[in-house]
C-alpha positions in Angstrom: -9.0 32.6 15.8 -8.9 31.3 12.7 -10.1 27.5 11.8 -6.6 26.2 10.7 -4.7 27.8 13.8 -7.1 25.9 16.1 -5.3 22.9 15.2 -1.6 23.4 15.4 -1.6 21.4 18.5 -2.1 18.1 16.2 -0.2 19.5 13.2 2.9 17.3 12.2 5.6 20.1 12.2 8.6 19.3 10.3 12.2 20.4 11.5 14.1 22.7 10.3 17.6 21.3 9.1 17.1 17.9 7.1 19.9 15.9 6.3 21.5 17.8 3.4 21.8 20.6 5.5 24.4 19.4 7.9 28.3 19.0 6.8 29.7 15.5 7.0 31.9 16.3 10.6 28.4 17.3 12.0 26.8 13.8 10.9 29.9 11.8 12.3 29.1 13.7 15.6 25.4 12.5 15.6 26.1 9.4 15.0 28.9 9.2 17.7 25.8 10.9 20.3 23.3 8.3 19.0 25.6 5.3 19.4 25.5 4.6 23.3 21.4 5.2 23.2 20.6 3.1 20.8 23.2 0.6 22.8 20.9 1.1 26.2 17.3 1.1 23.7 18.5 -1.9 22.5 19.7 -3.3 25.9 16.8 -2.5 27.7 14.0 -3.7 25.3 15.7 -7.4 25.3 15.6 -7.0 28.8 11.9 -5.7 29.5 10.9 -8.2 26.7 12.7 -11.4 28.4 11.5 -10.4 32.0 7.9 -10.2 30.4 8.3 -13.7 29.3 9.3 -14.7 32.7 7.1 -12.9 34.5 4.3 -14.5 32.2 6.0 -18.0 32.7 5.3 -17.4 36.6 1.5 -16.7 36.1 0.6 -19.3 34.2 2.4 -22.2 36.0 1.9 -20.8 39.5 -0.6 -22.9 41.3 -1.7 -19.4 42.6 -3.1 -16.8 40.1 -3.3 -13.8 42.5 0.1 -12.9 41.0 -1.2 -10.3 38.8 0.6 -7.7 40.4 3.7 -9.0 38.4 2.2 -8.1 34.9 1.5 -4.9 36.4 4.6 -4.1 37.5 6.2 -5.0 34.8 4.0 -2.6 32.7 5.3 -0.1 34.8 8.8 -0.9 34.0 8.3 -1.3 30.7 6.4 2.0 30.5 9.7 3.8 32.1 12.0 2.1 30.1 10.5 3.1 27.1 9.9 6.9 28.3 14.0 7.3 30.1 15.7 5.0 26.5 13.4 6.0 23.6 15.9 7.3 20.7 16.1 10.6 20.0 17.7 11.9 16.9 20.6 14.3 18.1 19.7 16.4 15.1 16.2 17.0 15.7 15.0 16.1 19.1 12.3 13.8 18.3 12.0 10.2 18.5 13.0 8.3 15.8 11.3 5.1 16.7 7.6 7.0 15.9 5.5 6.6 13.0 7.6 7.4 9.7 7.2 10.8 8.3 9.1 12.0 5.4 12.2 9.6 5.5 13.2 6.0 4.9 14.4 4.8 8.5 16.7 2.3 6.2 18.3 4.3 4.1 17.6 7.8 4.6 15.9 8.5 1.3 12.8 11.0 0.8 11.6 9.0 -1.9 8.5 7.5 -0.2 5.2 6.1 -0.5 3.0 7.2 2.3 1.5 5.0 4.7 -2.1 4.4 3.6 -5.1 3.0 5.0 -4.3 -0.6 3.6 -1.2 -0.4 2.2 2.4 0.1 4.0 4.8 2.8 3.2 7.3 1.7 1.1 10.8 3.6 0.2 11.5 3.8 -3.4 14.9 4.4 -2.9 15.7 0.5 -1.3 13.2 -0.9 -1.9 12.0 -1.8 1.6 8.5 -1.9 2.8 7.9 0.0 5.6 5.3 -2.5 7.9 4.4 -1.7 11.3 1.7 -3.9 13.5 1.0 -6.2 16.0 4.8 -8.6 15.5 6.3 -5.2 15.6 8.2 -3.5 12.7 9.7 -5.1 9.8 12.4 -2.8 9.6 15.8 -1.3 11.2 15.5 2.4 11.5 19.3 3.6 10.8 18.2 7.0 10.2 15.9 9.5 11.4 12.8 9.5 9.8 11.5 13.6 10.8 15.0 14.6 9.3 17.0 11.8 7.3 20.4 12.1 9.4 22.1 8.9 9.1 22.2 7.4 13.0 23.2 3.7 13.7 24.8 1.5 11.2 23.7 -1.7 13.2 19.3 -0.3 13.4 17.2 -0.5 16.3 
């Protein structure tokens, strides 16, 4: 077995129709599939985030703090939540809200800067940086970034 073949497992494959590929009817259809799941993803991460906040409201002011078990669950809902609502790309398959690969998730465009070790990708195309850390991101993804098909008008 050869050294490069060893590592496929980890390799970031890319997929095999990108946006230019696909006629306009096809895109409206993705974006009609996309539209109700990035509804519930939406949905459901305001809801797991203000039950966190609740839920951390009730462990700090409780006069008992054996309520751990809370937190925990709420992990474990959040966990779910994430895995049953994540957006997938109806084009692709794969989940859009992942680290950006070769498309801007604001516009679409292919003209990026790659993510280095201390600087932020950043699209060429509009101008936006792409950040992503501990406040979350600092952008909408609107379009797949594995395959540049325009998804959700309003972001996630």
């Amino acid at each position: 077995m050869s050294k490069s073949s060893s590592f496929r497992l980890f390799e970031y494959m890319p997929p095999e129709k990108t946006a230019v590929d696909y006629s306009e009817i096809e895109k409206e259809q993705f974006q009609k599939v996309f539209h109700p799941r990035a509804r519930d993803y939406r949905y459901f991460k305001c809801l797991v985030y203000g039950l966190s906040i609740i839920a951390f409201a009730f462990i700090i002011f409780s006069k008992d703090h054996d309520k751990w078990y809370v937190f925990f669950g709420l992990f474990g809902i959040n966990l779910i939540a994430y895995n049953l609502f994540k957006p997938i790309c109806p084009a692709c398959k794969r989940n859009v809200d992942a680290s950006i690969r070769k498309f801007c998730p604001e516009c679409g465009s292919n003209d990026l800067t790659p993510q280095s070790l201390i600087l932020s990708a950043r699209c060429h195309s509009c101008g936006a940086t792409l950040r992503r850390g501990k406040g979350g991101r600092s952008y909408k993804i609107r379009c797949c970034t594995h395959c540049g098909v325009f998804l959700d008008g309003k972001g996630i």
